[in-house]
Jmol script that loads the backbone (N, CA, C; Angstrom):
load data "model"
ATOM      1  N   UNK A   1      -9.225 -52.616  -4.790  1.00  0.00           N
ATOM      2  CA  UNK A   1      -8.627 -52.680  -3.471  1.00  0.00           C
ATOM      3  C   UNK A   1      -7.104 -52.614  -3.609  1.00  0.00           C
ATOM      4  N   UNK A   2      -6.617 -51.950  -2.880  1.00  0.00           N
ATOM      5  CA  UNK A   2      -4.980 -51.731  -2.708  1.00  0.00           C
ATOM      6  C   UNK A   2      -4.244 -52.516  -1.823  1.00  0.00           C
ATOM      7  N   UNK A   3      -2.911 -52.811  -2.317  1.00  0.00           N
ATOM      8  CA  UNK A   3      -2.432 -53.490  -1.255  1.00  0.00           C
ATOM      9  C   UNK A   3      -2.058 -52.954   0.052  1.00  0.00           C
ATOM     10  N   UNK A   4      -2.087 -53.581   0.589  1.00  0.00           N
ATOM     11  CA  UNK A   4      -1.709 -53.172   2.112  1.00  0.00           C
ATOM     12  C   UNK A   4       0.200 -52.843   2.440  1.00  0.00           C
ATOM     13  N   UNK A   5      -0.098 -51.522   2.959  1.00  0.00           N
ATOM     14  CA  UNK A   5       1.425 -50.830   2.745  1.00  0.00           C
ATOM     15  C   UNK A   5       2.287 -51.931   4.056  1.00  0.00           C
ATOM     16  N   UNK A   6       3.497 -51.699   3.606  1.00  0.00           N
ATOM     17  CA  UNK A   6       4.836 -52.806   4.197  1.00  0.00           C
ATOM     18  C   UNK A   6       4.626 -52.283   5.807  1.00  0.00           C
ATOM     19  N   UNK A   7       4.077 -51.233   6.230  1.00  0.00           N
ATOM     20  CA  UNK A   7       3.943 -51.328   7.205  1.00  0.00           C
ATOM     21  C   UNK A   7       2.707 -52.297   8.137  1.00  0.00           C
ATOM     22  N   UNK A   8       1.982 -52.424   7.432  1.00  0.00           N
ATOM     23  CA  UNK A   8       0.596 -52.677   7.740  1.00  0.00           C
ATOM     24  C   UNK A   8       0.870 -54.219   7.893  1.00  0.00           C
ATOM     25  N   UNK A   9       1.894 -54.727   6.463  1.00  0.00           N
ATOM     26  CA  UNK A   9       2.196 -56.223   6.437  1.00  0.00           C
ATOM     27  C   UNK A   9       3.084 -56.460   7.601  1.00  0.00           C
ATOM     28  N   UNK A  10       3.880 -55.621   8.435  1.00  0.00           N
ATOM     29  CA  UNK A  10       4.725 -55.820   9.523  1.00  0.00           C
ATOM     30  C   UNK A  10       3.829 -56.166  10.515  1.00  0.00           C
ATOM     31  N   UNK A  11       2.800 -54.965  10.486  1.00  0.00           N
ATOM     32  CA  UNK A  11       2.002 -55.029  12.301  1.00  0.00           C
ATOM     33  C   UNK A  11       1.189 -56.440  11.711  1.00  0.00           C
ATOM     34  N   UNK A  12       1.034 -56.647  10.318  1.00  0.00           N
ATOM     35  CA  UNK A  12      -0.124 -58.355  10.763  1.00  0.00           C
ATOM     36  C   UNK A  12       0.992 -58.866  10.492  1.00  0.00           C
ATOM     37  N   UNK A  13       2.549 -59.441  10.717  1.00  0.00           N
ATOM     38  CA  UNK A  13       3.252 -60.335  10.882  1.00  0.00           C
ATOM     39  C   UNK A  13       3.693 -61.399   9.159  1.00  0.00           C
ATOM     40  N   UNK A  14       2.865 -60.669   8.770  1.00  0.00           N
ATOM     41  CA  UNK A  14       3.098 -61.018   7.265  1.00  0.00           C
ATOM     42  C   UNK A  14       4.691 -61.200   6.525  1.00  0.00           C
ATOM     43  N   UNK A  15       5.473 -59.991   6.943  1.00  0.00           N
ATOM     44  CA  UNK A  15       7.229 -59.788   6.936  1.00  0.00           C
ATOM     45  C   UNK A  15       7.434 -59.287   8.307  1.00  0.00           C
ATOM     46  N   UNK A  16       8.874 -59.849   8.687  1.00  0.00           N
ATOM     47  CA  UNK A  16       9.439 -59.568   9.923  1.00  0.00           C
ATOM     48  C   UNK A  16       9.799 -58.183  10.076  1.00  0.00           C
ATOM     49  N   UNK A  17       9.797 -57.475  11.318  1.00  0.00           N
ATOM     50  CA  UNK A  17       9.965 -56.514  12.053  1.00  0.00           C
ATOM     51  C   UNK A  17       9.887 -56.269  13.387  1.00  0.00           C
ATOM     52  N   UNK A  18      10.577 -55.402  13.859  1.00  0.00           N
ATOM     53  CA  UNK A  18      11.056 -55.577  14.773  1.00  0.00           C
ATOM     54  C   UNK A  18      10.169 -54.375  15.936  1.00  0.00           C
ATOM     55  N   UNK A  19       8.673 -54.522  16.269  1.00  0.00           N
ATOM     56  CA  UNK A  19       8.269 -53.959  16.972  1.00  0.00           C
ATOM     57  C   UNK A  19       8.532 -53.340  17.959  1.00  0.00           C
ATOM     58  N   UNK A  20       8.588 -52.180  18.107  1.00  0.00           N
ATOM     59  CA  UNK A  20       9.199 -51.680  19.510  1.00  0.00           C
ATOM     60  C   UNK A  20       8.268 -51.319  20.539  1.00  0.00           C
ATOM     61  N   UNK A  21       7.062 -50.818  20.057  1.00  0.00           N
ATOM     62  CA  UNK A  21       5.800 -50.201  20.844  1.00  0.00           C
ATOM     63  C   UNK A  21       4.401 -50.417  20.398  1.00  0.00           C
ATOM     64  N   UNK A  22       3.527 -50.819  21.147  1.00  0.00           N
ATOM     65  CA  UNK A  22       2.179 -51.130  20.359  1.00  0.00           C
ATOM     66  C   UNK A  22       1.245 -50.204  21.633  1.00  0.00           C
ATOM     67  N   UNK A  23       0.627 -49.336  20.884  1.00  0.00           N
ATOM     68  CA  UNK A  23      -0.022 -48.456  22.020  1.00  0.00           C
ATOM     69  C   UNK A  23      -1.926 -48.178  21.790  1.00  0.00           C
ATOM     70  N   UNK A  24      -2.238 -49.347  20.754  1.00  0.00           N
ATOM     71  CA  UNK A  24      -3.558 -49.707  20.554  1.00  0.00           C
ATOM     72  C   UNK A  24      -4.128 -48.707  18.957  1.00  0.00           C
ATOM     73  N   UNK A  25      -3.695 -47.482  19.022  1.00  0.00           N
ATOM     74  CA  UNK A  25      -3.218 -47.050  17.257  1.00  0.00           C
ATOM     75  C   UNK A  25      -2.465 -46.704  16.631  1.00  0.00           C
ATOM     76  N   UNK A  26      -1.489 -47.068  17.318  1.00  0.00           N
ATOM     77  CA  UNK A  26       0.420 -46.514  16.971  1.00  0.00           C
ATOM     78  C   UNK A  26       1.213 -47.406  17.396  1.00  0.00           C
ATOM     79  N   UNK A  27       1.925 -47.944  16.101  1.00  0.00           N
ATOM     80  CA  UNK A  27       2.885 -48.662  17.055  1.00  0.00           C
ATOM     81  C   UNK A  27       4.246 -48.409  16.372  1.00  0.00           C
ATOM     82  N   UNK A  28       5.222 -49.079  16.543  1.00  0.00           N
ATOM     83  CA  UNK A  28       6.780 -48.180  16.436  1.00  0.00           C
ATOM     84  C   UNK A  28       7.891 -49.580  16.032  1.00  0.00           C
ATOM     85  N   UNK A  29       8.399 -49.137  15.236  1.00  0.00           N
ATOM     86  CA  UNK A  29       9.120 -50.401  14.579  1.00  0.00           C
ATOM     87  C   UNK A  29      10.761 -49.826  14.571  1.00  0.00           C
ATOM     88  N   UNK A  30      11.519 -50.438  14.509  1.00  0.00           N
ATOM     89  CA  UNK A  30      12.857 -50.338  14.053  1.00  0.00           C
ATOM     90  C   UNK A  30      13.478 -49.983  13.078  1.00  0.00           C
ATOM     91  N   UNK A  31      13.589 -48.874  12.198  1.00  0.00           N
ATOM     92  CA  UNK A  31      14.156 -48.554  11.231  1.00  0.00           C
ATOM     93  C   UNK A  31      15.009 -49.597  10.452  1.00  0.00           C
ATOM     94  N   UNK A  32      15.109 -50.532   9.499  1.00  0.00           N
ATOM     95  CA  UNK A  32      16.212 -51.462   8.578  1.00  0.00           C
ATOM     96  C   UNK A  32      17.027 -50.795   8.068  1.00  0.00           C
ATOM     97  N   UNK A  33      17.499 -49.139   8.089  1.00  0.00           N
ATOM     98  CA  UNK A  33      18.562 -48.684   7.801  1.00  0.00           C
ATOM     99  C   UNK A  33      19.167 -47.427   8.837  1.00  0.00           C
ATOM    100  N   UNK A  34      19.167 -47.656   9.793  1.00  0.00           N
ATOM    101  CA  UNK A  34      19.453 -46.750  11.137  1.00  0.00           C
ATOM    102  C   UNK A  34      20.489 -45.939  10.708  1.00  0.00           C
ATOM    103  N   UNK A  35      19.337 -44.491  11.106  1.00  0.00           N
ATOM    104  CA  UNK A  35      20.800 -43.103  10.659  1.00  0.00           C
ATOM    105  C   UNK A  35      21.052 -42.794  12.220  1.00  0.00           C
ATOM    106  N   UNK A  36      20.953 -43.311  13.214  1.00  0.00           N
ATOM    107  CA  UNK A  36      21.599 -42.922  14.447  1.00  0.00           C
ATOM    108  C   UNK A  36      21.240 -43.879  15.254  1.00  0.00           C
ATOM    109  N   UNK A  37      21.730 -44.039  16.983  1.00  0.00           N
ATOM    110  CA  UNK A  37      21.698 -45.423  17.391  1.00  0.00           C
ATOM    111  C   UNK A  37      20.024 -45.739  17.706  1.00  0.00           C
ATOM    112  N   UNK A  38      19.392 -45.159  18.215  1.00  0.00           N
ATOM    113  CA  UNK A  38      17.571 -44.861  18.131  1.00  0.00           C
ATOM    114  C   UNK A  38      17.351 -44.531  16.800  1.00  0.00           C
ATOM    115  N   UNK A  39      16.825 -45.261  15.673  1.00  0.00           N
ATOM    116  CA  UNK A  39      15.618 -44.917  14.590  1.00  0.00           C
ATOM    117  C   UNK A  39      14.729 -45.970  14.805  1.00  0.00           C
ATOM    118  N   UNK A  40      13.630 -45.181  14.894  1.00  0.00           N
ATOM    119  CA  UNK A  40      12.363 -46.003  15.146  1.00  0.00           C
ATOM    120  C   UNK A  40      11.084 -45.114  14.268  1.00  0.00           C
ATOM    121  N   UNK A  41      10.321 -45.917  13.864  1.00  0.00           N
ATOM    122  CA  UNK A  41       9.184 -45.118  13.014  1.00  0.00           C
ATOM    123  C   UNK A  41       8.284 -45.476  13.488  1.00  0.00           C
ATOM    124  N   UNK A  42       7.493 -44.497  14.205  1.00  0.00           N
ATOM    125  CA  UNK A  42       6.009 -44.666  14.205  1.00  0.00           C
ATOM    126  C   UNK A  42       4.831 -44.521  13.362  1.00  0.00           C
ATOM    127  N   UNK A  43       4.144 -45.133  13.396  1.00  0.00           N
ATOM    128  CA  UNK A  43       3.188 -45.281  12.539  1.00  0.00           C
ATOM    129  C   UNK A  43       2.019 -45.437  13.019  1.00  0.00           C
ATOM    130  N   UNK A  44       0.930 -45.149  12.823  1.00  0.00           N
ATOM    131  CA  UNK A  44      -0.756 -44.835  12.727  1.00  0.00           C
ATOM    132  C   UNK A  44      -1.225 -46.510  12.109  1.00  0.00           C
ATOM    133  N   UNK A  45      -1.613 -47.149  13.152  1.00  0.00           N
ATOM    134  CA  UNK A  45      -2.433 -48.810  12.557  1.00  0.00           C
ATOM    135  C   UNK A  45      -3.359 -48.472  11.337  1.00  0.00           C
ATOM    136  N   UNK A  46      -3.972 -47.210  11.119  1.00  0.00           N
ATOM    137  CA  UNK A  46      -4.519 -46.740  10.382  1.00  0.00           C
ATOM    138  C   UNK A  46      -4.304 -46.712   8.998  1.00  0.00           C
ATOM    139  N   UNK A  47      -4.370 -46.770   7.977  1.00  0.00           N
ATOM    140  CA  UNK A  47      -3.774 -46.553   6.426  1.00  0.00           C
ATOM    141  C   UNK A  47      -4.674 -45.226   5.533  1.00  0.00           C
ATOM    142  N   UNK A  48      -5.404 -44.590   6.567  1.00  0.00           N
ATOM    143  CA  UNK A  48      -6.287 -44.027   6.077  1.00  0.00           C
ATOM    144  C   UNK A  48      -5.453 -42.581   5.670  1.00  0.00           C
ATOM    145  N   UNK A  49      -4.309 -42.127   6.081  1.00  0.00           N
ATOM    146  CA  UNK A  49      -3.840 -41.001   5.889  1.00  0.00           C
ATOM    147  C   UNK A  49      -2.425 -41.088   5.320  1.00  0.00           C
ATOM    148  N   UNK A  50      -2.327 -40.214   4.021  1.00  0.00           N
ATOM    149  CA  UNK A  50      -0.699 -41.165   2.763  1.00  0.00           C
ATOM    150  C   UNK A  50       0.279 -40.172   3.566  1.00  0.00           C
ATOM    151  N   UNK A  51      -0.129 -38.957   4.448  1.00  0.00           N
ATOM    152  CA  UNK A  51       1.538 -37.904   4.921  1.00  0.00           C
ATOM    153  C   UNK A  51       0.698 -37.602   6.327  1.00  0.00           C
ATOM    154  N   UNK A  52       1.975 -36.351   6.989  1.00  0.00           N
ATOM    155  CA  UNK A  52       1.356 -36.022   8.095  1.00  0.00           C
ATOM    156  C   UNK A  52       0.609 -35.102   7.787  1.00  0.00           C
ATOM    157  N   UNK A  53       0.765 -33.863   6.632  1.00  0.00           N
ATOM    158  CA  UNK A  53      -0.707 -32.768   6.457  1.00  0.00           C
ATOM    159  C   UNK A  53      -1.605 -33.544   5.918  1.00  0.00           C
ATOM    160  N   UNK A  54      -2.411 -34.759   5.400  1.00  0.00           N
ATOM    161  CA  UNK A  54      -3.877 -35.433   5.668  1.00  0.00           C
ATOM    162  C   UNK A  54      -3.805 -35.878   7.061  1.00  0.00           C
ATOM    163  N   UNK A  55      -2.677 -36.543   7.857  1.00  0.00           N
ATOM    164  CA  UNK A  55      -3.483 -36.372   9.301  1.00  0.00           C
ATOM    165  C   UNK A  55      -3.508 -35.606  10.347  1.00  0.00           C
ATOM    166  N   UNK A  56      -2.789 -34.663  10.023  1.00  0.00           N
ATOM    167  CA  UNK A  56      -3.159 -33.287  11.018  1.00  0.00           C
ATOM    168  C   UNK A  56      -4.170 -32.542  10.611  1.00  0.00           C
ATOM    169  N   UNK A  57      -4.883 -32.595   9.500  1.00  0.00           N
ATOM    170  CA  UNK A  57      -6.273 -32.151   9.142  1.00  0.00           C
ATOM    171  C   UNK A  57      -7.013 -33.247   9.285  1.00  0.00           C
ATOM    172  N   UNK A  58      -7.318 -34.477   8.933  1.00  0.00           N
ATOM    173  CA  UNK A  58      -8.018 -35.710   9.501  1.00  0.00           C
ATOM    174  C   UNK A  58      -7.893 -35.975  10.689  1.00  0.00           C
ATOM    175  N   UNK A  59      -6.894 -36.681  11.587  1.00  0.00           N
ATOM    176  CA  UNK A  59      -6.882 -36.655  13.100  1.00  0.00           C
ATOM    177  C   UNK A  59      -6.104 -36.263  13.923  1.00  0.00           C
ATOM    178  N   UNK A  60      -6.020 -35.093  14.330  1.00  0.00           N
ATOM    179  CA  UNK A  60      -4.946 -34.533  15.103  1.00  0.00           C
ATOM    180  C   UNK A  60      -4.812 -35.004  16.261  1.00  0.00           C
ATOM    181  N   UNK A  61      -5.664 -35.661  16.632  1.00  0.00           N
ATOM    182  CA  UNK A  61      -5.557 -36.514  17.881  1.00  0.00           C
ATOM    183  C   UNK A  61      -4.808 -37.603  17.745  1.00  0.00           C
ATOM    184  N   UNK A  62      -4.829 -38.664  17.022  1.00  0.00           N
ATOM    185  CA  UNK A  62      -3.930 -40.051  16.673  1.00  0.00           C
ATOM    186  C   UNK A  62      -2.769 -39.007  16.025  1.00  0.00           C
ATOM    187  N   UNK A  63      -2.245 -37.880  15.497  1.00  0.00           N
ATOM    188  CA  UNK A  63      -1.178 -37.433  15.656  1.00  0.00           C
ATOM    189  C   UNK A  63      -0.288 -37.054  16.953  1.00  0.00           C
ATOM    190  N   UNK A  64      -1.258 -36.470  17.690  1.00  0.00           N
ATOM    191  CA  UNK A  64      -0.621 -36.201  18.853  1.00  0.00           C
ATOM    192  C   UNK A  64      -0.088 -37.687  19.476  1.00  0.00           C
ATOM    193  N   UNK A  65      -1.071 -38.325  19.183  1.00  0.00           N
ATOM    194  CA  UNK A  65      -0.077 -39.973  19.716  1.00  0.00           C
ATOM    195  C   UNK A  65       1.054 -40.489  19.301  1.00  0.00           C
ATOM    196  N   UNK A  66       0.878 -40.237  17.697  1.00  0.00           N
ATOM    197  CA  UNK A  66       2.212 -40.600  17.506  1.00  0.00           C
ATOM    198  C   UNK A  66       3.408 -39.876  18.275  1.00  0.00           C
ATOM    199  N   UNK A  67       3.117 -38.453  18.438  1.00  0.00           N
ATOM    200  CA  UNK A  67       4.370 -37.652  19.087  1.00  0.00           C
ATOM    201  C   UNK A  67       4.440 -38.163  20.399  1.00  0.00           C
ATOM    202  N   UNK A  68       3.201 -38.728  21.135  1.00  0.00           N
ATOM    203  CA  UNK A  68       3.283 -39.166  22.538  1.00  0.00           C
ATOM    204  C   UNK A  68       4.128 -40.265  22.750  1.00  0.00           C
ATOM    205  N   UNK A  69       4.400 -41.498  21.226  1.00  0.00           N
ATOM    206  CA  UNK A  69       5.059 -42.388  21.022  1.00  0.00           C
ATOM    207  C   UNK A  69       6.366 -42.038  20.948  1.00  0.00           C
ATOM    208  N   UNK A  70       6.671 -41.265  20.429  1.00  0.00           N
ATOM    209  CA  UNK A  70       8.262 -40.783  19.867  1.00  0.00           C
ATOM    210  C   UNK A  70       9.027 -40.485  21.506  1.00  0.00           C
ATOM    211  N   UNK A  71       7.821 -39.918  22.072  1.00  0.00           N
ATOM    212  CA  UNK A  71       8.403 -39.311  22.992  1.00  0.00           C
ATOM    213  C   UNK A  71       8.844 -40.508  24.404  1.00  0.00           C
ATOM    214  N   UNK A  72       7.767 -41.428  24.467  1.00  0.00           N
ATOM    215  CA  UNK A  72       8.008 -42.631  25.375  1.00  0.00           C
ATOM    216  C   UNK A  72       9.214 -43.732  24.562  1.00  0.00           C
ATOM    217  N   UNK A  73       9.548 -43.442  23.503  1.00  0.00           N
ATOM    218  CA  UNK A  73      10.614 -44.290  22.700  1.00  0.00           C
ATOM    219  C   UNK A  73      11.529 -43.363  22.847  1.00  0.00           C
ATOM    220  N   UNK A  74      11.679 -42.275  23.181  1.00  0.00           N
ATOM    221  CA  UNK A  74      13.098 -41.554  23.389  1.00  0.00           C
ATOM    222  C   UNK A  74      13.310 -42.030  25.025  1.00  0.00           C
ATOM    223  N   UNK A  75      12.416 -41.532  25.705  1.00  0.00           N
ATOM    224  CA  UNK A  75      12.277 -42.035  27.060  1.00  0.00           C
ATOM    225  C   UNK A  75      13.226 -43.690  27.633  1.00  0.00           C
ATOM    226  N   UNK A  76      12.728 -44.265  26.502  1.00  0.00           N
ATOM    227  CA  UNK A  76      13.432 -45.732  27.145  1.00  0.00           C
ATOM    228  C   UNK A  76      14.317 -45.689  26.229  1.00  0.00           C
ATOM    229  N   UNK A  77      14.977 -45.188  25.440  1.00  0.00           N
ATOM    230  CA  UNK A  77      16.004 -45.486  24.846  1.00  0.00           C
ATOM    231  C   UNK A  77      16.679 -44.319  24.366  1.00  0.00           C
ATOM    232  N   UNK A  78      16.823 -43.320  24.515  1.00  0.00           N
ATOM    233  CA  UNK A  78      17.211 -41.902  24.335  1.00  0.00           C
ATOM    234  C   UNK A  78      17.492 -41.259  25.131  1.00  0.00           C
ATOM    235  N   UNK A  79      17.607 -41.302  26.787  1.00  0.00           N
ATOM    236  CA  UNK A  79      17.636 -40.584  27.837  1.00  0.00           C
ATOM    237  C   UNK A  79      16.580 -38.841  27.307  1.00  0.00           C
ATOM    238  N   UNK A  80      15.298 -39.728  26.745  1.00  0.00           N
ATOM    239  CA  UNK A  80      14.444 -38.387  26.791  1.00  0.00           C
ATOM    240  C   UNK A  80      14.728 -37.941  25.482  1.00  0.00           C
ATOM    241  N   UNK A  81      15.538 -37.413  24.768  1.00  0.00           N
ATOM    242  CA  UNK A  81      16.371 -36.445  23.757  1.00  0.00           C
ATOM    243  C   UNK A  81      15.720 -37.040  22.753  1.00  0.00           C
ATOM    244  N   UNK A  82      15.296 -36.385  21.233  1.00  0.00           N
ATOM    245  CA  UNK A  82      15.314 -37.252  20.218  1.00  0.00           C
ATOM    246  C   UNK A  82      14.914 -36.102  19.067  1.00  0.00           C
ATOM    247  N   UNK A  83      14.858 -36.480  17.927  1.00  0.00           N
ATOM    248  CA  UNK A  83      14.491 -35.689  17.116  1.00  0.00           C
ATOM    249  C   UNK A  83      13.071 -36.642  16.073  1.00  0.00           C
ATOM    250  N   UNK A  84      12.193 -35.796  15.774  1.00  0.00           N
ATOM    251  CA  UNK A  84      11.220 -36.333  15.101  1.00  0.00           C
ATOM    252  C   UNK A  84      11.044 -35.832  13.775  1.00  0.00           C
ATOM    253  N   UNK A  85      11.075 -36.512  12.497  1.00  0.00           N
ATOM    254  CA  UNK A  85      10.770 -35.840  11.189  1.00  0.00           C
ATOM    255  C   UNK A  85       9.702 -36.802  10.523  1.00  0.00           C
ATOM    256  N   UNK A  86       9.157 -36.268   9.597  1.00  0.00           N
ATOM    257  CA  UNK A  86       7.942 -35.878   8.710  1.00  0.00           C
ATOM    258  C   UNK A  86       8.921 -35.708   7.643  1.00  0.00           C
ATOM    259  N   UNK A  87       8.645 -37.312   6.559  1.00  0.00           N
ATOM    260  CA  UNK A  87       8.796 -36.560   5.342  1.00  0.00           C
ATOM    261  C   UNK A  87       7.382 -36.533   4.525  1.00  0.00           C
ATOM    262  N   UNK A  88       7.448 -35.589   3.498  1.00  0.00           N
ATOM    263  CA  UNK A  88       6.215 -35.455   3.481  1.00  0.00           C
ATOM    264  C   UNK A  88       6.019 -35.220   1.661  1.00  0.00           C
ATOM    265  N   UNK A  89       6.009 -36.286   0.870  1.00  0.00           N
ATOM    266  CA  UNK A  89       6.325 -36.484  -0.171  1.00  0.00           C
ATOM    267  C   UNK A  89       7.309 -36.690  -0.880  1.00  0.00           C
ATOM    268  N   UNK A  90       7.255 -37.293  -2.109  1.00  0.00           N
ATOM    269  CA  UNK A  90       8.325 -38.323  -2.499  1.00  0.00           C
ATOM    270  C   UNK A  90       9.610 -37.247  -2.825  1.00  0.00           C
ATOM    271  N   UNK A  91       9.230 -36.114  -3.491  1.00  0.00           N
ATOM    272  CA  UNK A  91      10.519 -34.868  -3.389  1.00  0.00           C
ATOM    273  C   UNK A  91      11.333 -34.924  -2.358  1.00  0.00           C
ATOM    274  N   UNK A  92      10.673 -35.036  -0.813  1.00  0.00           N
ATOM    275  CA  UNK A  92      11.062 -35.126   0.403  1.00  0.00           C
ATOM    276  C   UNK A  92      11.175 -36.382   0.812  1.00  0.00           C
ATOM    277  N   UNK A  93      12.011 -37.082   0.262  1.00  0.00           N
ATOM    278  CA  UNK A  93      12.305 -38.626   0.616  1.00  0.00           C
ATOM    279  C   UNK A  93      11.013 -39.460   1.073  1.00  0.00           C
ATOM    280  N   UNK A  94       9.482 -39.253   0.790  1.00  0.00           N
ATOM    281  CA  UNK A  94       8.854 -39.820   1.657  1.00  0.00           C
ATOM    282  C   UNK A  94       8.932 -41.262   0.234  1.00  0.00           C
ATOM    283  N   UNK A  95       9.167 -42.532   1.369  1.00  0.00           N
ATOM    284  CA  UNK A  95       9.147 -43.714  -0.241  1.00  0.00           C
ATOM    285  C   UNK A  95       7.671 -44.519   0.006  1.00  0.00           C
ATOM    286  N   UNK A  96       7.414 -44.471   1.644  1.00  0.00           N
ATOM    287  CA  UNK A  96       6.269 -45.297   1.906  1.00  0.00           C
ATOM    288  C   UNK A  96       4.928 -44.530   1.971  1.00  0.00           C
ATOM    289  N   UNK A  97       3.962 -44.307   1.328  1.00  0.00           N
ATOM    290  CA  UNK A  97       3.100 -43.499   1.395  1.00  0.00           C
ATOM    291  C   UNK A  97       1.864 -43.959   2.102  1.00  0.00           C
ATOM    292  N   UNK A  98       2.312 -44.171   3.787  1.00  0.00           N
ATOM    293  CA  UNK A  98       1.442 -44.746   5.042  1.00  0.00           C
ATOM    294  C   UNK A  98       2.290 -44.030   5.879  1.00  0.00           C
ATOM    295  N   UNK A  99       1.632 -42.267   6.397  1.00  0.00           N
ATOM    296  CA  UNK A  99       2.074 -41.513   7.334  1.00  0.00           C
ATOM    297  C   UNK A  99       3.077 -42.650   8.255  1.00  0.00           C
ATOM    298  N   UNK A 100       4.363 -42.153   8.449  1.00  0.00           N
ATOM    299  CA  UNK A 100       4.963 -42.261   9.774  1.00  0.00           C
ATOM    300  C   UNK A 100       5.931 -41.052  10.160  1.00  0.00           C
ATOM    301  N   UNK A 101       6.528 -41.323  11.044  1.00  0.00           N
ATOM    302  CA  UNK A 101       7.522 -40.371  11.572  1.00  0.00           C
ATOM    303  C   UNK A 101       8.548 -41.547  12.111  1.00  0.00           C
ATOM    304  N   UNK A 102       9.687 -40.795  11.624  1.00  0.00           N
ATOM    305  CA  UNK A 102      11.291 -40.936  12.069  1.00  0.00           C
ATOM    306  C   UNK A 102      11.541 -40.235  13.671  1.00  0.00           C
ATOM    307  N   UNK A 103      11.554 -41.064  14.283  1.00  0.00           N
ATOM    308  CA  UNK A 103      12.038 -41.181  15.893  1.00  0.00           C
ATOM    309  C   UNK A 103      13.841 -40.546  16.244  1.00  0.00           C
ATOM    310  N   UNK A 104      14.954 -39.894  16.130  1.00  0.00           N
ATOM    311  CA  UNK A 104      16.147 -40.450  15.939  1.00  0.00           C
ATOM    312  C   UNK A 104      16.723 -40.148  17.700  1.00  0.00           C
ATOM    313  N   UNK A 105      17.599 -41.120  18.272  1.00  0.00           N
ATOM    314  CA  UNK A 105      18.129 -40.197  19.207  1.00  0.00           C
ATOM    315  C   UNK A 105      19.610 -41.085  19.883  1.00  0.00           C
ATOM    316  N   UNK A 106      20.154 -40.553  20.624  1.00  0.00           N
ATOM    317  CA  UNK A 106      21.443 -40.856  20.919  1.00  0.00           C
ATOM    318  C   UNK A 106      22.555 -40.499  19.461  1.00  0.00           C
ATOM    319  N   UNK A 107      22.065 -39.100  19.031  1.00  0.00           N
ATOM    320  CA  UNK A 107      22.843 -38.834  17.928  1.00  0.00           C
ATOM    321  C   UNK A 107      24.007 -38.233  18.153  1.00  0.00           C
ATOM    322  N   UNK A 108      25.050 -38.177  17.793  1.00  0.00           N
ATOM    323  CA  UNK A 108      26.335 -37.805  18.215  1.00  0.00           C
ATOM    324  C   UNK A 108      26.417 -36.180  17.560  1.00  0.00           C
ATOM    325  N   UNK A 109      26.945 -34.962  18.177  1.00  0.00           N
ATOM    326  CA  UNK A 109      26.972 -33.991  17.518  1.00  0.00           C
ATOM    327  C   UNK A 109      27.465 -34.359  16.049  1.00  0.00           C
ATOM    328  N   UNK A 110      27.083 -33.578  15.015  1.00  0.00           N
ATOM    329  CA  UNK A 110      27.418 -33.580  13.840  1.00  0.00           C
ATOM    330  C   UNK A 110      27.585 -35.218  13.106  1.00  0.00           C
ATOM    331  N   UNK A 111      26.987 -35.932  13.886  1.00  0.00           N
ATOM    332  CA  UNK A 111      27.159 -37.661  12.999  1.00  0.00           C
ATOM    333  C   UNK A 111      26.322 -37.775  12.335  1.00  0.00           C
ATOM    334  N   UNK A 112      24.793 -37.495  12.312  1.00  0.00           N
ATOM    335  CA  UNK A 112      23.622 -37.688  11.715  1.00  0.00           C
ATOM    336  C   UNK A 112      23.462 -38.018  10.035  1.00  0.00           C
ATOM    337  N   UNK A 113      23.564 -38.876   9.975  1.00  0.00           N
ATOM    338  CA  UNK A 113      23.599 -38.921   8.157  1.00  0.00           C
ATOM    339  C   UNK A 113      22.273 -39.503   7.715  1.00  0.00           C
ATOM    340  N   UNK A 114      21.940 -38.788   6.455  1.00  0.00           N
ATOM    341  CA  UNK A 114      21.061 -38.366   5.547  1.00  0.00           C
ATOM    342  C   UNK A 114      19.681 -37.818   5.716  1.00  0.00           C
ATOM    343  N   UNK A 115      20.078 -36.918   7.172  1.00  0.00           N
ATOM    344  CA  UNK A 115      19.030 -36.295   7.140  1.00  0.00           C
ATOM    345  C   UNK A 115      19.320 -34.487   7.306  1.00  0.00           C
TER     346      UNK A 115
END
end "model"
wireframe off; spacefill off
backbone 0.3
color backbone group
């Protein structure tokens, strides 16, 4: 049995975080190193899928939620606008290997750092 990824220990309250959205299989946390004034990561309650290509071939449906999430978290805190990334292996900065997506918004032209 594996341990349960730092996200998983957030949504059961195990380490602190700072929940932003709980939408029954997605919920959306606060980035601890914010590259713009909105970073928020959504995430799948799920652990069943390590990037987003296993869950866009496993459930494209709880994907589309997550984007439905990004999009109601730009909504209240983005005036709408936001950008969404997928990293998608450790080459590609991915460090936590429990699919999420990077939320970013209220980014200033050309401020965006490290992405």
């Amino acid at each position: 049995m594996t341990e349960p990824s730092i996200f998983t220990r957030i949504l059961n309250g195990d380490i602190p975080g700072e929940i932003l959205l709980d939408t029954g299989r997605v919920f959306a946390i606060r980035d601890i190193n914010p590259q713009a004034p909105l970073h928020a990561l959504v995430i799948p309650k799920t652990e069943d899928y390590r990037d987003v290509t296993e869950l866009a071939s496993g459930d494209p449906g709880l994907l589309a939620e997550m984007v439905a999430a990004a999009r109601q978290l730009a909504s209240e805190h983005a005036n709408g606008e936001y950008r969404l990334i997928f990293n998608n292996g450790a080459s590609a900065a991915q460090s936590v290997f429990h699919v999420h997506a990077h939320v970013l918004g209220n980014i200033e032209e050309n401020k965006l750092v490290g992405f």
